[in-house]
C-alpha positions, 0 to 999 in steps of 0.5 A, spaced: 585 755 531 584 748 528 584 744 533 579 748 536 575 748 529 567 745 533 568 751 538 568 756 533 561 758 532 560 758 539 559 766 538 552 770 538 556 776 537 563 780 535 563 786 537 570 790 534 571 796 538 578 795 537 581 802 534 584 806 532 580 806 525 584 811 521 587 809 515 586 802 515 584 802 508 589 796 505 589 794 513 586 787 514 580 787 518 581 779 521 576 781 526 571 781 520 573 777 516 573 770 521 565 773 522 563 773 515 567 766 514 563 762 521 557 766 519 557 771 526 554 777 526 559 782 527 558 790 530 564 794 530 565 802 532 569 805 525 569 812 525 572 813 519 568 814 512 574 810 507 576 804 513 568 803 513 566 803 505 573 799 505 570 794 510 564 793 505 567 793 498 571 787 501 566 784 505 559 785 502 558 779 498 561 774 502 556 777 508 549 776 504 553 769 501 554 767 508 548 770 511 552 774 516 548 780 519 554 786 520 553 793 522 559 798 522 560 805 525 556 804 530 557 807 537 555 813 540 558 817 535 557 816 528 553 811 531 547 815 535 548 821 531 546 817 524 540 814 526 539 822 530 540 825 522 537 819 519 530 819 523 530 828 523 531 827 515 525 823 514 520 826 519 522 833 515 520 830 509 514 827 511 513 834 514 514 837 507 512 833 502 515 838 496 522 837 499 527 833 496 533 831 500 538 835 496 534 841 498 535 839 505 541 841 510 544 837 516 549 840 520 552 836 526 555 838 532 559 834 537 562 835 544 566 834 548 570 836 555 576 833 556 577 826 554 569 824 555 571 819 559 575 815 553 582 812 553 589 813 550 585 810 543 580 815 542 586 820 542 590 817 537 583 818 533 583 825 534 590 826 533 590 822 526 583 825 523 587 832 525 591 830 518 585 829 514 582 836 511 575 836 514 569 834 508 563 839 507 557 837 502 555 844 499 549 844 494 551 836 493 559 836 491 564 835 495 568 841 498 574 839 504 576 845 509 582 846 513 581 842 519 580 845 527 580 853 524 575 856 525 569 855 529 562 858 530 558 857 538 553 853 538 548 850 543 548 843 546 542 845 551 541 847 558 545 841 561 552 843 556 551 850 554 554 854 549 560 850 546 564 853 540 566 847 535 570 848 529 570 843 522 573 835 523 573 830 518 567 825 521 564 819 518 557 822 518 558 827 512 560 823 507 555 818 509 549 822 510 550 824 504 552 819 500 546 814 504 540 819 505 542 824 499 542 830 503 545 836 499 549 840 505 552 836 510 557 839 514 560 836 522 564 840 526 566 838 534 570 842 540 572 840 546 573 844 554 576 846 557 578 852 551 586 851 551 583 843 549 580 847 543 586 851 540 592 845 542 587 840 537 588 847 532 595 848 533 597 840 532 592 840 525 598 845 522 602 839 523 605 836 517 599 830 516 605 826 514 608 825 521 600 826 524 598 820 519 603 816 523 600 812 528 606 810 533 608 816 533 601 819 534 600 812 540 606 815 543 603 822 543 596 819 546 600 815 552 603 821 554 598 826 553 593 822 558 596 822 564 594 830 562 587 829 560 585 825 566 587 831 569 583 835 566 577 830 566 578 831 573 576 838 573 573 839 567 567 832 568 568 828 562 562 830 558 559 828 551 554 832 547 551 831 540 546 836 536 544 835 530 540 840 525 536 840 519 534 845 515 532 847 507 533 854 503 527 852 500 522 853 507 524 856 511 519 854 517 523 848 517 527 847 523 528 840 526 533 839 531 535 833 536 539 833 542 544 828 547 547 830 552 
């Protein structure tokens, strides 16, 4: 706004949590961009690998010119869940001084019961990361799996429990990879009650063309959400994270952090 152009900098801080972030890789993030241009430090919650290398191949230079600190996919997760792999990484190499981190594996699981309290946002998320084929490192290359199909259980501590999770495409594995240079990386996630589980599976044979439309995907999400407040009422709104880091290379490594 011109007229207000001497009130522009009385920002310490813009945090962007205004998602969906899926697909938005030639989107203008007009956000990010006014930061940079004020010089405004900007945090946003991107959850989504393409959208956030976009952010940075555009904006990075501009930012160090500028002196403008941005931080993107923050959050819960892949927020809290980078920082849990990225401390496990360096206290199992500090631990075993003859590993690499290609010689490591990290694996994520995610959950969450109903919604975990999110709204109509959060769902179309989901709805549009069910399109994409699910990214998995092995022995360091690339290899996509079909998304929600099958599922292993896995143990989120006492106050969650066993949960089965199955393959999403989250932002961490490519991350984790591409930033620490883990060699095995894979993220799967689940959500309670079960019927939740095989909804997310039935919705992923859908074709990715009409998955990968947000308006329709938006609409989907303002339907679905009276349902899902109703199955947050029984089911609590609960959210879990575990991240495990292991290595062929030595067995006795075992590294595991827990949020729940």
């Amino acid at each position: 706004d011109n007229h207000n152009h001497n009130h522009n900098h009385n920002f310490d801080l813009v945090v962007h949590t205004a998602g969906p972030f899926q697909g938005k890789v030639n989107t203008p993030n007009g956000v990010l961009d006014a930061c940079v241009s004020k010089g405004v430090p900007y945090i946003d919650v991107c959850d989504d690998y393409c959208t956030a290398m976009a952010a940075k191949a555009k904006f990075s230079t501009k930012a160090v010119e500028s002196g403008t600190p941005c931080i993107v996919s923050t959050g819960c997760w892949p927020g809290v869940s980078s920082l849990m792999a990225k401390q496990l990484v360096a206290k199992s190499l500090e631990a075993y001084p003859s590993l690499q981190p290609e010689d490591l594996a990290v694996d994520f699981g995610f959950f969450t019961a109903g919604s975990g309290g999110a709204g109509s946002t959060l769902l179309v998320a989901t709805f549009l990361i069910l399109a994409e084929e699910a990214l998995t490192i092995v022995n360091g290359r690339r290899k996509p799996v079909d998304a929600m199909k099958e599922y292993s259980r896995i143990n989120f501590g006492q106050i969650v429990g066993n949960k089965d999770i199955a393959h999403l495409n989250l932002l961490e594995t490519a991350s984790v990879h591409d930033v620490l240079g883990v060699g095995n990386v894979k993220s799967l996630f689940g959500t309670a009650p079960g019927f939740w589980n095989t909804l997310l599976g039935l919705m992923a044979q859908l074709p990715s063309s009409l998955l990968a439309n947000e308006e329709i995907m938006s609409k989907l999400a303002i339907f679905s959400l009276p349902i899902v407040r109703v199955v947050d009422f029984f089911a609590g709104a609960t959210n879990a994270m575990r991240c495990d880091v292991y290595s062929q290379r030595e067995p006795s490594l075992q590294a595991t952090a827990l949020y729940a």
